[in-house]
One Martini backbone bead per residue (centre of mass of N, CA, C, O) as a GRO file, in nm:
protein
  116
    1UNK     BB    1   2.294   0.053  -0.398
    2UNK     BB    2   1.960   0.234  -0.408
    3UNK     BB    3   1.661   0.229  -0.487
    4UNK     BB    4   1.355   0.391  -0.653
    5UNK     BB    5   1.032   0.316  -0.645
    6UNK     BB    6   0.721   0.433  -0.786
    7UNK     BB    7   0.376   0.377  -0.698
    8UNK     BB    8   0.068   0.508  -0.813
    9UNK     BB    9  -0.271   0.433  -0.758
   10UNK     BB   10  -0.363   0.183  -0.645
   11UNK     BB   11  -0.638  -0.035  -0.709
   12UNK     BB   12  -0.890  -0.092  -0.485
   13UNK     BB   13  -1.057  -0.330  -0.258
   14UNK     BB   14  -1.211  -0.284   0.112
   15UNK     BB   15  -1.302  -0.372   0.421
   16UNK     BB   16  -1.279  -0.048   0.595
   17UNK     BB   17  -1.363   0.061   0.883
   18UNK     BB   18  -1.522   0.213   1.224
   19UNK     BB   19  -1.779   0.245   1.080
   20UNK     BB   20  -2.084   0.177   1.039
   21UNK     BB   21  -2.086  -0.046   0.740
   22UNK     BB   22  -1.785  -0.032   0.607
   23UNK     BB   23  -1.754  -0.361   0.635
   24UNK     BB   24  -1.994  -0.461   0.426
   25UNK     BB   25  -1.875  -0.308   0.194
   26UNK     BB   26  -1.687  -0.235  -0.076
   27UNK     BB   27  -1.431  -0.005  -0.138
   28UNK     BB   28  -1.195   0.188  -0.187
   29UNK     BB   29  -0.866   0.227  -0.280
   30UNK     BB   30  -0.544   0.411  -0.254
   31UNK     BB   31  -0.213   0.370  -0.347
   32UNK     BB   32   0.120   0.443  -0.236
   33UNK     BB   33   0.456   0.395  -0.324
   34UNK     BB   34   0.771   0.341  -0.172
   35UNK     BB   35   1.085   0.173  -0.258
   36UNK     BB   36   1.339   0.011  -0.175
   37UNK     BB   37   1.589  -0.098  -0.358
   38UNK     BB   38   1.883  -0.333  -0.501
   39UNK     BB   39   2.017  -0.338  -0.751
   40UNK     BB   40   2.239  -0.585  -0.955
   41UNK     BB   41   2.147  -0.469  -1.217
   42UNK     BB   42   1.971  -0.554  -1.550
   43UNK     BB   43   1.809  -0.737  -1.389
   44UNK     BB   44   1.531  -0.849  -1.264
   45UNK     BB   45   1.691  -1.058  -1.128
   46UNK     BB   46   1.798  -0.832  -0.906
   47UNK     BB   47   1.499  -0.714  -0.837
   48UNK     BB   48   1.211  -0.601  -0.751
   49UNK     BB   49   0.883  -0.666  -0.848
   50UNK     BB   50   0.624  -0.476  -0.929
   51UNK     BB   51   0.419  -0.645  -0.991
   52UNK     BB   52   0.419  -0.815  -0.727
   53UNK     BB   53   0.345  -0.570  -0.546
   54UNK     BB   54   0.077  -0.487  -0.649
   55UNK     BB   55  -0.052  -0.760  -0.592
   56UNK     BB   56  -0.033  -0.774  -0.300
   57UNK     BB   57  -0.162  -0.530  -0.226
   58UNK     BB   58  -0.455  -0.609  -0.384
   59UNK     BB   59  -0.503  -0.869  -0.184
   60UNK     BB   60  -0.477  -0.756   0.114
   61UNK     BB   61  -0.715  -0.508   0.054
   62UNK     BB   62  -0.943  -0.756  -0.001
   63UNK     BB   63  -0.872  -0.999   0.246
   64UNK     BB   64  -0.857  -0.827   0.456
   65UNK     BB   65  -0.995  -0.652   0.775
   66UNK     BB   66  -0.972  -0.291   0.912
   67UNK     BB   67  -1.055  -0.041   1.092
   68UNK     BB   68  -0.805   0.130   1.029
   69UNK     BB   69  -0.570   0.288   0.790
   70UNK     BB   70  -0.311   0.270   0.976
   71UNK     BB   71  -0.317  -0.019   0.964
   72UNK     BB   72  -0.335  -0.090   0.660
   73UNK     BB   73  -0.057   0.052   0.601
   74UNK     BB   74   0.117  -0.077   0.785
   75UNK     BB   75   0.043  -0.393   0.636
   76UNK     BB   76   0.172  -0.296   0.352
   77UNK     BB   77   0.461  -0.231   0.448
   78UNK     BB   78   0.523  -0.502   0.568
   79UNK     BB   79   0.471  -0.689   0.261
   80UNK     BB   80   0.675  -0.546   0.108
   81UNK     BB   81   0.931  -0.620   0.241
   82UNK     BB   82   0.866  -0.932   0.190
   83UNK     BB   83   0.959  -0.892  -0.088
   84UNK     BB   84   1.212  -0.940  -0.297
   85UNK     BB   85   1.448  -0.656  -0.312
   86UNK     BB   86   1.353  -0.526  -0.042
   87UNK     BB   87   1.397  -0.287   0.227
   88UNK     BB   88   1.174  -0.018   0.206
   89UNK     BB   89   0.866   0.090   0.290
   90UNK     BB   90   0.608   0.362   0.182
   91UNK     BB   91   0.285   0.392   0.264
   92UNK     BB   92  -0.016   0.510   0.094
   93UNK     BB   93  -0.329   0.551   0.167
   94UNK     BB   94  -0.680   0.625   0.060
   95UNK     BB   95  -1.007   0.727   0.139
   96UNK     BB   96  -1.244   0.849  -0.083
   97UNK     BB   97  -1.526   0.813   0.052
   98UNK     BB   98  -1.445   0.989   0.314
   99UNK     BB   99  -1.330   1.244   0.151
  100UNK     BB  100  -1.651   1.307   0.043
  101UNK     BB  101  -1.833   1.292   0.280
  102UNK     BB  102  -1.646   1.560   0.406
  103UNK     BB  103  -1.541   1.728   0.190
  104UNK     BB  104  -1.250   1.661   0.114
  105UNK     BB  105  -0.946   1.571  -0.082
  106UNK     BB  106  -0.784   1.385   0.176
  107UNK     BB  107  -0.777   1.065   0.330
  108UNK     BB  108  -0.451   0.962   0.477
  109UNK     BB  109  -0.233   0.695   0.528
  110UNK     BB  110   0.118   0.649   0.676
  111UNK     BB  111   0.365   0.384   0.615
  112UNK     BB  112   0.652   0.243   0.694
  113UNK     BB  113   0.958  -0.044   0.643
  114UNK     BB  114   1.239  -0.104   0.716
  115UNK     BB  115   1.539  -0.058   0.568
  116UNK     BB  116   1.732   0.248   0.442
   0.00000   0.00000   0.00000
């Protein structure tokens, strides 16, 4: 059986953007993470740490550098897959600075990585 964490709002800077200058400063981002674990006990050694998860987030989206949000969010879920105890992982971006910019609520890309 498979559980799902839900980790949201995950905060972080990064330098991405296909505008010019977008790439020249770092910028905001926040990411929303759903995740299928497989939990084999009540025992944390049994299941991927999200603290591992948020980690890796913050690492890839501070060291990394996308032109596109959708290639970012795209290599968010694909290292996700890849922490012990995950098995699929949907990534949503927001680019915070962007829909602000835009006067809109939200801009945000999604993707999905692993079986589900």
């Amino acid at each position: 059986m498979s559980q799902t964490i839900q980790i949201r709002g995950i905060r972080t800077d990064g330098r991405h953007g296909a505008s010019r200058g977008e790439q020249d400063a770092p910028q905001a981002f926040l990411v929303d993470l759903d995740v299928a674990v497989e939990a084999l006990g009540d025992d944390l050694g049994t299941t991927a740490d999200y603290r591992v998860v948020v980690y890796a987030v913050q690492e890839l989206v501070a060291k990394k550098s996308f032109a596109l949000v959708e290639t970012l969010a795209e290599r968010i879920a694909e290292a996700i897959v890849d922490v012990p105890g995950v098995r699929w992982c949907r990534a949503t971006v927001h680019k915070p600075r962007a829909a602000e910019r835009l006067r809109v609520g939200d801009i945000s890309a999604v993707a999905e990585a692993g079986k589900r």
